[in-house]
ZADO-1210 file (C-alpha; in nm, 4 decimals, padded with zeros to 6 digits):
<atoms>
<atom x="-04.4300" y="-03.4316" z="01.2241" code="UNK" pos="1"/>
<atom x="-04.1676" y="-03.6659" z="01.3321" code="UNK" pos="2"/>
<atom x="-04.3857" y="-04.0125" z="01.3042" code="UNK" pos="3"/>
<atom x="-04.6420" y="-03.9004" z="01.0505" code="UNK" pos="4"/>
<atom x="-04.6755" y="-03.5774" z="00.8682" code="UNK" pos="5"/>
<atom x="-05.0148" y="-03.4113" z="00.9256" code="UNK" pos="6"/>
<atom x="-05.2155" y="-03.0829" z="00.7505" code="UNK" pos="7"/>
<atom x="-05.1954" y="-02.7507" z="00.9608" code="UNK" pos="8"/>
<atom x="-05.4706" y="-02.5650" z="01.0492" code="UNK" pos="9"/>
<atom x="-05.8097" y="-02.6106" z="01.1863" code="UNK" pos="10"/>
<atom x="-06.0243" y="-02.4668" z="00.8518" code="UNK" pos="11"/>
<atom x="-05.7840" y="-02.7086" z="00.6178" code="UNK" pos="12"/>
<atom x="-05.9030" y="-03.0006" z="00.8347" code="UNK" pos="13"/>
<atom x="-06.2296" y="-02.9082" z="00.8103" code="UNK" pos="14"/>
<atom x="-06.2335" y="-02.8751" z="00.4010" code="UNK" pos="15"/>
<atom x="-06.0529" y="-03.2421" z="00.4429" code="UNK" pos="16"/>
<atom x="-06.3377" y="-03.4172" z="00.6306" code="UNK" pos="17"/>
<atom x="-06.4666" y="-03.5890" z="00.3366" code="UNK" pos="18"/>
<atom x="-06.1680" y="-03.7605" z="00.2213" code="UNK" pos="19"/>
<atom x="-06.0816" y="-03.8304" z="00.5773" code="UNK" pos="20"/>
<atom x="-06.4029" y="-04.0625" z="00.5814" code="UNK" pos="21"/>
<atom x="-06.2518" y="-04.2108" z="00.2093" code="UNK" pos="22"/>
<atom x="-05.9600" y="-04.3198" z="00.4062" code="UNK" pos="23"/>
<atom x="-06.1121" y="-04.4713" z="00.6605" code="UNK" pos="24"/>
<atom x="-06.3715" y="-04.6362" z="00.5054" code="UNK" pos="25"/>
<atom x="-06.0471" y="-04.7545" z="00.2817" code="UNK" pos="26"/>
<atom x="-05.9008" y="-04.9515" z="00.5715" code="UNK" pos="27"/>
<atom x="-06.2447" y="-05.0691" z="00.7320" code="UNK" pos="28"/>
<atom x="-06.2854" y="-05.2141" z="00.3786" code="UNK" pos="29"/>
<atom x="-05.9553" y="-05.4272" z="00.3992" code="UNK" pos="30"/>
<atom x="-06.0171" y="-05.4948" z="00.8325" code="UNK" pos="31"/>
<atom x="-06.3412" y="-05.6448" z="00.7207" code="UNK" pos="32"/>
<atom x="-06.2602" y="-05.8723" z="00.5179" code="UNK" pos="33"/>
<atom x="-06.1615" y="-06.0524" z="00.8049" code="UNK" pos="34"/>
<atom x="-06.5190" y="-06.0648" z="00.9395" code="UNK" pos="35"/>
<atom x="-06.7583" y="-05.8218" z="00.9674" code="UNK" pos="36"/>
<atom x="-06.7994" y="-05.8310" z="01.3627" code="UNK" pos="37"/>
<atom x="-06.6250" y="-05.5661" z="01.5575" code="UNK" pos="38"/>
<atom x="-06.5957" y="-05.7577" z="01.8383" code="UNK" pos="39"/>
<atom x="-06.4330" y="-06.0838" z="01.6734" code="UNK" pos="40"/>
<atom x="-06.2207" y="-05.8427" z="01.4549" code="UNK" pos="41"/>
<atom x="-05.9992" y="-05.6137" z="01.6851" code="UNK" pos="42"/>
<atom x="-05.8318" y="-05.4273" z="01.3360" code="UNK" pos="43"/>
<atom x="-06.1941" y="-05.3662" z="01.2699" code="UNK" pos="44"/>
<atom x="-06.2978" y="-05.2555" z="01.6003" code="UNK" pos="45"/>
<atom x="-06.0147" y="-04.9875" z="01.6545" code="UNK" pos="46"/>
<atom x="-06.1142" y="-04.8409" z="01.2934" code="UNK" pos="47"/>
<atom x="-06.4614" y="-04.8500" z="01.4280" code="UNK" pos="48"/>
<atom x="-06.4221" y="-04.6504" z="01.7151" code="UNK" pos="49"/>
<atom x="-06.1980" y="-04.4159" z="01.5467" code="UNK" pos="50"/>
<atom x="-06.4779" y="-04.3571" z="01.2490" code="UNK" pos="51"/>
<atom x="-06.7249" y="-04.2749" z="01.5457" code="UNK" pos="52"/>
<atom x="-06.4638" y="-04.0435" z="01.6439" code="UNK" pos="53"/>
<atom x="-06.4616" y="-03.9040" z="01.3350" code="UNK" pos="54"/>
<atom x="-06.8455" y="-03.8317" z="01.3068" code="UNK" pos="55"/>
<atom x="-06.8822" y="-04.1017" z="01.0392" code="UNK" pos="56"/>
<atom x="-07.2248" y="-04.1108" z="00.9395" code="UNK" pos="57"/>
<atom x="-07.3284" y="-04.4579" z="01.0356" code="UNK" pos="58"/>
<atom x="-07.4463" y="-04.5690" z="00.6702" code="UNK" pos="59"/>
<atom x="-07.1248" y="-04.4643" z="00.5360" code="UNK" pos="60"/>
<atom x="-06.9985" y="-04.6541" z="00.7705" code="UNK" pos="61"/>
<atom x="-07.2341" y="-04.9502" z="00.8082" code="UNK" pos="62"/>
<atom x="-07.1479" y="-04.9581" z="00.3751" code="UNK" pos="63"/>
<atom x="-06.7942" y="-04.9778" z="00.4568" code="UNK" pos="64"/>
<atom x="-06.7835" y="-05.3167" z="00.6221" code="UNK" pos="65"/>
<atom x="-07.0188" y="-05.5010" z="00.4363" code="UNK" pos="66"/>
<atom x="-06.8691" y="-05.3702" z="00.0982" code="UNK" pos="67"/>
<atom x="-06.4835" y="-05.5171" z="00.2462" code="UNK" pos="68"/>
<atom x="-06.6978" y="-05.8375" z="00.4192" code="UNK" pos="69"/>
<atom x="-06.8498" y="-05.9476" z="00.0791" code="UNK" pos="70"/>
<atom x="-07.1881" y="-05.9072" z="00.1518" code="UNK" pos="71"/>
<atom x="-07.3049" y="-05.6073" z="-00.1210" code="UNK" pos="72"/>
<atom x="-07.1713" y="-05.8394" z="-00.3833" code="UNK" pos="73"/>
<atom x="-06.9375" y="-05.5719" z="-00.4602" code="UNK" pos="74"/>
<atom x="-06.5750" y="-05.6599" z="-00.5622" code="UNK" pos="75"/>
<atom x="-06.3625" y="-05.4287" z="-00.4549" code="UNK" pos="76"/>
<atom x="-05.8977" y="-05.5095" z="-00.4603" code="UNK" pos="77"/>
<atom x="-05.7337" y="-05.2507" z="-00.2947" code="UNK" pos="78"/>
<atom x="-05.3658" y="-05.2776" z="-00.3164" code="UNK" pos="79"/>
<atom x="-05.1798" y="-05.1745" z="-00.0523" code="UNK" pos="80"/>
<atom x="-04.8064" y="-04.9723" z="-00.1915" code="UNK" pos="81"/>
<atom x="-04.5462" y="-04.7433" z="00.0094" code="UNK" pos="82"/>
<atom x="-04.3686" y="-04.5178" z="-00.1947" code="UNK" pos="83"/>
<atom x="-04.0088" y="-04.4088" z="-00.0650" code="UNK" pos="84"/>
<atom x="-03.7959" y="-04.1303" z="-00.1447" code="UNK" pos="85"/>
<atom x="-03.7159" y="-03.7262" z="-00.0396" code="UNK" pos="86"/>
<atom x="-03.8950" y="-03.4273" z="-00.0057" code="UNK" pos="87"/>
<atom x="-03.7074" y="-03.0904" z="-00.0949" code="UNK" pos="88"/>
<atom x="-03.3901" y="-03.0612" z="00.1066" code="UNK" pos="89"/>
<atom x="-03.3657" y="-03.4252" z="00.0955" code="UNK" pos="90"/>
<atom x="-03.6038" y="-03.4664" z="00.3715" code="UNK" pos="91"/>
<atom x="-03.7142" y="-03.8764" z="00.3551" code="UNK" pos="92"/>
<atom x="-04.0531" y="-03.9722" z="00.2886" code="UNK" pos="93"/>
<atom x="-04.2463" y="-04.2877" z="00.3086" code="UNK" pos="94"/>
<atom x="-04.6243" y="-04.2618" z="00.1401" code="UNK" pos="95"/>
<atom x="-04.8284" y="-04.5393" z="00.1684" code="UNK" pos="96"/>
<atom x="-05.1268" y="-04.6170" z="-00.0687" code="UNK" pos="97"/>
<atom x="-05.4068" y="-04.8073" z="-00.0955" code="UNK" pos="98"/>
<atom x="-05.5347" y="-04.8194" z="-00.4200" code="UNK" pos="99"/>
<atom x="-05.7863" y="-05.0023" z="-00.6704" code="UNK" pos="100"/>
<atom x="-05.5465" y="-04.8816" z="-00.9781" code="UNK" pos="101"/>
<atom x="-05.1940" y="-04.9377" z="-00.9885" code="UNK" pos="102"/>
<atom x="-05.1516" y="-04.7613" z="-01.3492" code="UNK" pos="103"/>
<atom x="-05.3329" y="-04.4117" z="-01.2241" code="UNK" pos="104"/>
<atom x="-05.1421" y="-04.4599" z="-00.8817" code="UNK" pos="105"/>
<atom x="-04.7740" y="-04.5103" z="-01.0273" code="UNK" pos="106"/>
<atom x="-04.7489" y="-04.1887" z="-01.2896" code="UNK" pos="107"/>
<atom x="-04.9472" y="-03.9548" z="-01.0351" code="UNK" pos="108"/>
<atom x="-04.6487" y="-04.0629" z="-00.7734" code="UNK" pos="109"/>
<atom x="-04.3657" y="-04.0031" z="-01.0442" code="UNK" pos="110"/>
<atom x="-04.5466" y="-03.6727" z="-01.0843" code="UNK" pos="111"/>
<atom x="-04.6051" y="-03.5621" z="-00.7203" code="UNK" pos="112"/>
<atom x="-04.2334" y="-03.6428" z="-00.6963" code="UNK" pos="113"/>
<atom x="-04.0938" y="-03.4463" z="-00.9075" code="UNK" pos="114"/>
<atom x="-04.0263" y="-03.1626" z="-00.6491" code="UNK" pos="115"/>
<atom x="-03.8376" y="-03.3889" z="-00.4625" code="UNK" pos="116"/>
<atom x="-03.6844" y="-03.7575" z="-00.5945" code="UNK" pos="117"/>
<atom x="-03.8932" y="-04.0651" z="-00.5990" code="UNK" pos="118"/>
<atom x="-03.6411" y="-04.3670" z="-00.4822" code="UNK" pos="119"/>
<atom x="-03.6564" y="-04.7464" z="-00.5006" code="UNK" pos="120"/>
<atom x="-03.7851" y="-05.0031" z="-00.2410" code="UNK" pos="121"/>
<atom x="-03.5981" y="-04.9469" z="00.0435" code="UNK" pos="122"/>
<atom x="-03.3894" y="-04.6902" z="-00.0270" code="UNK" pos="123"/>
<atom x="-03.5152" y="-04.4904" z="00.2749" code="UNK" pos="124"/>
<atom x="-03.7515" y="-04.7769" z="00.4494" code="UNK" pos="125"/>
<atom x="-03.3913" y="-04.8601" z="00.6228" code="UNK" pos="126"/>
<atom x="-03.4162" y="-04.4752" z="00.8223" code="UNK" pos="127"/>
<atom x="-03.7456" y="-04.5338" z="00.9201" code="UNK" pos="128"/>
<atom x="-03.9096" y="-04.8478" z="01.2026" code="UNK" pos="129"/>
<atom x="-04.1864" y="-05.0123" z="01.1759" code="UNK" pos="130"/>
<atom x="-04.4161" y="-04.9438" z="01.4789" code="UNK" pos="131"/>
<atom x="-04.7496" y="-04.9187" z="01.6151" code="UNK" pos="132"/>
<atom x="-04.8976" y="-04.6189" z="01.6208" code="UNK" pos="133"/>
<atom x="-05.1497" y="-04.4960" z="01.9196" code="UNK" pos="134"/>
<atom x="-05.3008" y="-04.1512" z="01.9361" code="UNK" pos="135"/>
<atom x="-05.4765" y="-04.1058" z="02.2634" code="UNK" pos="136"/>
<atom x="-05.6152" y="-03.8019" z="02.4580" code="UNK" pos="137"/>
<atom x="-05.6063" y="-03.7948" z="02.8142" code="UNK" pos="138"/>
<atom x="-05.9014" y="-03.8156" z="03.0307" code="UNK" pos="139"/>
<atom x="-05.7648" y="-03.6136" z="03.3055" code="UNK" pos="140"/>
<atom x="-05.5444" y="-03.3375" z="03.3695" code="UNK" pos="141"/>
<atom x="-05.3234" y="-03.5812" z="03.6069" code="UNK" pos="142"/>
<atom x="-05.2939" y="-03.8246" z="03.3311" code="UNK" pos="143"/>
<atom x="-04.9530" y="-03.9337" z="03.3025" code="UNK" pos="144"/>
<atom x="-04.8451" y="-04.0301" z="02.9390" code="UNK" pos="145"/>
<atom x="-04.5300" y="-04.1746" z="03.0535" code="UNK" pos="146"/>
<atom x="-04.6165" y="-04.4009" z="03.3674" code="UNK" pos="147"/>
<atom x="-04.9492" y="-04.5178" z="03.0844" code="UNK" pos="148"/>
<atom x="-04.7063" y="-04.6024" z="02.8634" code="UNK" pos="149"/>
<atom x="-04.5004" y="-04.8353" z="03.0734" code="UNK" pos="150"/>
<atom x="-04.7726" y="-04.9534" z="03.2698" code="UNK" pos="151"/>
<atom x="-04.9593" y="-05.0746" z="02.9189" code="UNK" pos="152"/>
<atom x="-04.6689" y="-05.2022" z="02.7512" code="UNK" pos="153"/>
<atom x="-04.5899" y="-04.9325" z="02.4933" code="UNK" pos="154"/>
<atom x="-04.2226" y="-04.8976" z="02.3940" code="UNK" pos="155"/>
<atom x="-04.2026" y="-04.5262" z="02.3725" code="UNK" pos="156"/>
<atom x="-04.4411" y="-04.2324" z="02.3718" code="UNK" pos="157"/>
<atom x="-04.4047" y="-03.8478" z="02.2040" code="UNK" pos="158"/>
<atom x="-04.5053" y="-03.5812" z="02.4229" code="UNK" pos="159"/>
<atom x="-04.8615" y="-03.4290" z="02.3411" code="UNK" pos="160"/>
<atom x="-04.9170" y="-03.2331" z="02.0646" code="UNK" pos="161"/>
<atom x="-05.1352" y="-02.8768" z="02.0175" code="UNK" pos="162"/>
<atom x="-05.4273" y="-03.0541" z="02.0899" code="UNK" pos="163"/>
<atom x="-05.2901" y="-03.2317" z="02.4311" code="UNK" pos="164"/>
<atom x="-05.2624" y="-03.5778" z="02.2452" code="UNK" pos="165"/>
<atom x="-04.9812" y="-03.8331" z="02.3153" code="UNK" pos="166"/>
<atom x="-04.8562" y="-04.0454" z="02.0720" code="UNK" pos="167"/>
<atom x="-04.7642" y="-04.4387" z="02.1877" code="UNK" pos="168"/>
<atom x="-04.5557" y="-04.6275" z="02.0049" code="UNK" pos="169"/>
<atom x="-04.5335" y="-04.9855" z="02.0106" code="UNK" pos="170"/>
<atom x="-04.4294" y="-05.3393" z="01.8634" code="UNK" pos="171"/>
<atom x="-04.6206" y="-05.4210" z="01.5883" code="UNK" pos="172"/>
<atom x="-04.7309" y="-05.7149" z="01.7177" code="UNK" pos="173"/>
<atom x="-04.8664" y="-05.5401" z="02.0344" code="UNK" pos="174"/>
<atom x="-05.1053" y="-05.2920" z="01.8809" code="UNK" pos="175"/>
<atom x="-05.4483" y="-05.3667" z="01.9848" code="UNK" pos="176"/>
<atom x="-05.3280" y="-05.5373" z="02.3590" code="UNK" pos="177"/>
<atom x="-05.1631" y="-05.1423" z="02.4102" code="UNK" pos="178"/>
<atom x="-05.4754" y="-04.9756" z="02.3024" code="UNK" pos="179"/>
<atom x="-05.7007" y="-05.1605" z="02.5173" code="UNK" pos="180"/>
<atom x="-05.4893" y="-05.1309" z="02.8479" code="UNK" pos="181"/>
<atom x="-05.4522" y="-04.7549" z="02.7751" code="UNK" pos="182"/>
<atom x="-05.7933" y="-04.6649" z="02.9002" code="UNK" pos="183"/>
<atom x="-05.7082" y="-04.8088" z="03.2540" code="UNK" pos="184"/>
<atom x="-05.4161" y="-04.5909" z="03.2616" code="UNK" pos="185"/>
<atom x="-05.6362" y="-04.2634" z="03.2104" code="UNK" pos="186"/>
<atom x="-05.6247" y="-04.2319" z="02.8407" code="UNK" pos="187"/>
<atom x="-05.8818" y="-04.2674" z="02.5423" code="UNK" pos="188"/>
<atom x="-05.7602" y="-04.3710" z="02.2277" code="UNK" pos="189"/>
<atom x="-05.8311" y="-04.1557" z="01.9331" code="UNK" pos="190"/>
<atom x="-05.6811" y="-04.3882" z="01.6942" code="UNK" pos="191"/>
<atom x="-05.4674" y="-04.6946" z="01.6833" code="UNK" pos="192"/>
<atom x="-05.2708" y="-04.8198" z="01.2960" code="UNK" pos="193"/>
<atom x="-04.9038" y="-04.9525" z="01.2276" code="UNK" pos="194"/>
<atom x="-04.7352" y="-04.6860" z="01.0790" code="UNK" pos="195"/>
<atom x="-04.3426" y="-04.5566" z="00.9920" code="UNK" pos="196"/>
<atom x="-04.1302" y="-04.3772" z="01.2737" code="UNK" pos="197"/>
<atom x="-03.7892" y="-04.2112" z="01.1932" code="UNK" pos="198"/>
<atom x="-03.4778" y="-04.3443" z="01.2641" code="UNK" pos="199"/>
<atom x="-03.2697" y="-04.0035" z="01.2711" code="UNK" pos="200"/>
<atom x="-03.5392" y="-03.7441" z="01.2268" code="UNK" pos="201"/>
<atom x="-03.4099" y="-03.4115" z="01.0894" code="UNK" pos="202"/>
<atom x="-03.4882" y="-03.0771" z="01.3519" code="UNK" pos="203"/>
<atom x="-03.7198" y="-02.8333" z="01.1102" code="UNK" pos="204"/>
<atom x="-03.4868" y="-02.5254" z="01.2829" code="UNK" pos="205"/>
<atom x="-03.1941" y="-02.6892" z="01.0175" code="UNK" pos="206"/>
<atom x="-03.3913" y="-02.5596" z="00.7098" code="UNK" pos="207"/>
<atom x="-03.4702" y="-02.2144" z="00.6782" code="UNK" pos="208"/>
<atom x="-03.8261" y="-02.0897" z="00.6520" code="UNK" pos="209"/>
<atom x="-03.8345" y="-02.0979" z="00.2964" code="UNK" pos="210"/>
<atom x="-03.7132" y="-02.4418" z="00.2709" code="UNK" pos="211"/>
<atom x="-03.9483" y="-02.5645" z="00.5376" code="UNK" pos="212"/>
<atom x="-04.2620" y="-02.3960" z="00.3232" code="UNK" pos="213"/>
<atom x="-04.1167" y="-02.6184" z="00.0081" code="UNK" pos="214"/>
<atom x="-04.0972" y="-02.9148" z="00.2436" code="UNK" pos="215"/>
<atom x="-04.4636" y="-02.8414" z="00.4003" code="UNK" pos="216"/>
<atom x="-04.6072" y="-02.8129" z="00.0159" code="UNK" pos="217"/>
<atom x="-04.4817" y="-03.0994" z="-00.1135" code="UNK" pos="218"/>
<atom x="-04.6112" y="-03.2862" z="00.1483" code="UNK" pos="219"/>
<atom x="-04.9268" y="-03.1356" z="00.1094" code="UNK" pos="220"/>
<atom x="-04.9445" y="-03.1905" z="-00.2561" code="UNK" pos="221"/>
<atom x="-04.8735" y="-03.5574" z="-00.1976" code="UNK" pos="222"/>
<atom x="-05.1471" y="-03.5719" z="00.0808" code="UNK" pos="223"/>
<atom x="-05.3923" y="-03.4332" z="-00.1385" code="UNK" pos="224"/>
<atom x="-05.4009" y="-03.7413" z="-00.3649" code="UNK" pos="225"/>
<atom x="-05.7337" y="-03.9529" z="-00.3452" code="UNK" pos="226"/>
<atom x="-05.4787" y="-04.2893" z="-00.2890" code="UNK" pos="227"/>
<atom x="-05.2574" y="-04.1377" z="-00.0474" code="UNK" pos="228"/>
<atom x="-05.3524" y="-04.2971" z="00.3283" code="UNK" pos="229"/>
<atom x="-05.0700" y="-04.1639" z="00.5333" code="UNK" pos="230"/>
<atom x="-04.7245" y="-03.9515" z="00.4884" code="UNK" pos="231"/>
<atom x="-04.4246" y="-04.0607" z="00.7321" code="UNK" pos="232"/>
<atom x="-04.1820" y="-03.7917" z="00.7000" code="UNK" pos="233"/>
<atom x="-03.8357" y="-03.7346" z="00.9143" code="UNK" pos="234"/>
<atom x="-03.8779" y="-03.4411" z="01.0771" code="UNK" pos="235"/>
<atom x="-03.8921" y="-03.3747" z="01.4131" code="UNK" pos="236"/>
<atom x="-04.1752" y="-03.1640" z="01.5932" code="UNK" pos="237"/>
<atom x="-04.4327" y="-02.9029" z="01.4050" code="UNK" pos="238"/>
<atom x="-04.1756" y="-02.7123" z="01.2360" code="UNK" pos="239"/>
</atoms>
């Protein structure tokens, strides 16, 4: 939960699947317009792979990239906003949007907020770095996320998750050269994106159960919206 806040449970991913494909075909919309060649397009490519991970179907995905590359005649301006401000308990949030509609997008924000308090820009973007973000499984049991991650040029890694993922982080600017190298070093990247890491995340143990449930529905409430790509929260671990 500590660099990005993600949905519980197996069945409530499942229910999800559809508007995970809205969110990716979201970015591969703004990576295409760039080009639509994968291989001359390494934003595209990574979103690419990570839709086949996904189970895309191929013409959603295929209508994805020509839709952001111009070529269905289609004009489609997605803006890209972060939201800032605190969940219950004054846990610190950072939502970032992509949306076609910044007069839905704004009041359904003020709304979703309400639970919590919606701040200005940058008045919690300071708590939080801006960072690469690599999620990558490992392709063998003697796959060692921390020799991978200095051996490929990551700055830091998080310790695998339920699923035995590891999360690299890196410079912004190193991204895609991270997620290449990481296969050599016995790991297949499930997904690469720049994303929001806390600065002085908060241990779930200091809120009580009850607190943590109004935390975990508020976030879920905000993850639920249709413009809503990804929720950085600062919390440490699963809770």
């Amino acid at each position: 939960m500590g660099a990005q806040w993600k949905a519980k449970g197996k069945e409530l991913a499942a229910n999800t699947r559809g508007r995970v494909f809205g969110k990716l075909s979201k970015d591969i919309i703004l990576a295409a317009r760039s080009g639509a060649d994968p291989a001359a397009n390494s934003r595209l490519r990574l979103l690419v792979e990570q839709a086949r991970k996904a189970s895309m179907p191929k013409d959603t995905l295929d209508r994805a990239i020509k839709k952001g590359a111009g070529l269905t005649g289609e004009v489609v301006n997605f803006e890209h906003v972060i939201y800032e401000g605190f969940a219950p308990h004054q846990v610190a949030v950072m939502v970032e949007c992509l949306t076609d509609n910044l007069n839905r997008t704004a009041p359904e924000m003020r709304v979703l907020f309400r639970k919590g308090q919606l701040g200005t820009s940058g008045s919690v973007a300071w708590d939080f770095d801006h960072v690469g973000m690599i999620e990558a499984e490992p392709l063998t049991k003697d796959a060692d996320a921390e020799l991978a991650a200095i051996e490929a040029g990551a700055q830091d890694f998080e310790p695998g998750d339920e699923d035995g993922n590891t999360l690299f982080l890196t410079d912004p600017t190193d991204l895609d050269l991270v997620s290449r190298a990481l296969h050599a070093h016995g790991f297949n990247v499930l997904s690469a994106k720049l994303g929001y890491k806390p600065k002085n995340p908060v241990d779930p143990s200091s809120l009580s159960p009850e607190q943590l449930e109004e935390v975990e529905a508020f976030l879920a409430a905000i993850d639920a919206n249709d413009d809503v790509q990804n929720v950085y929260v600062s919390l440490t671990g699963q809770g």
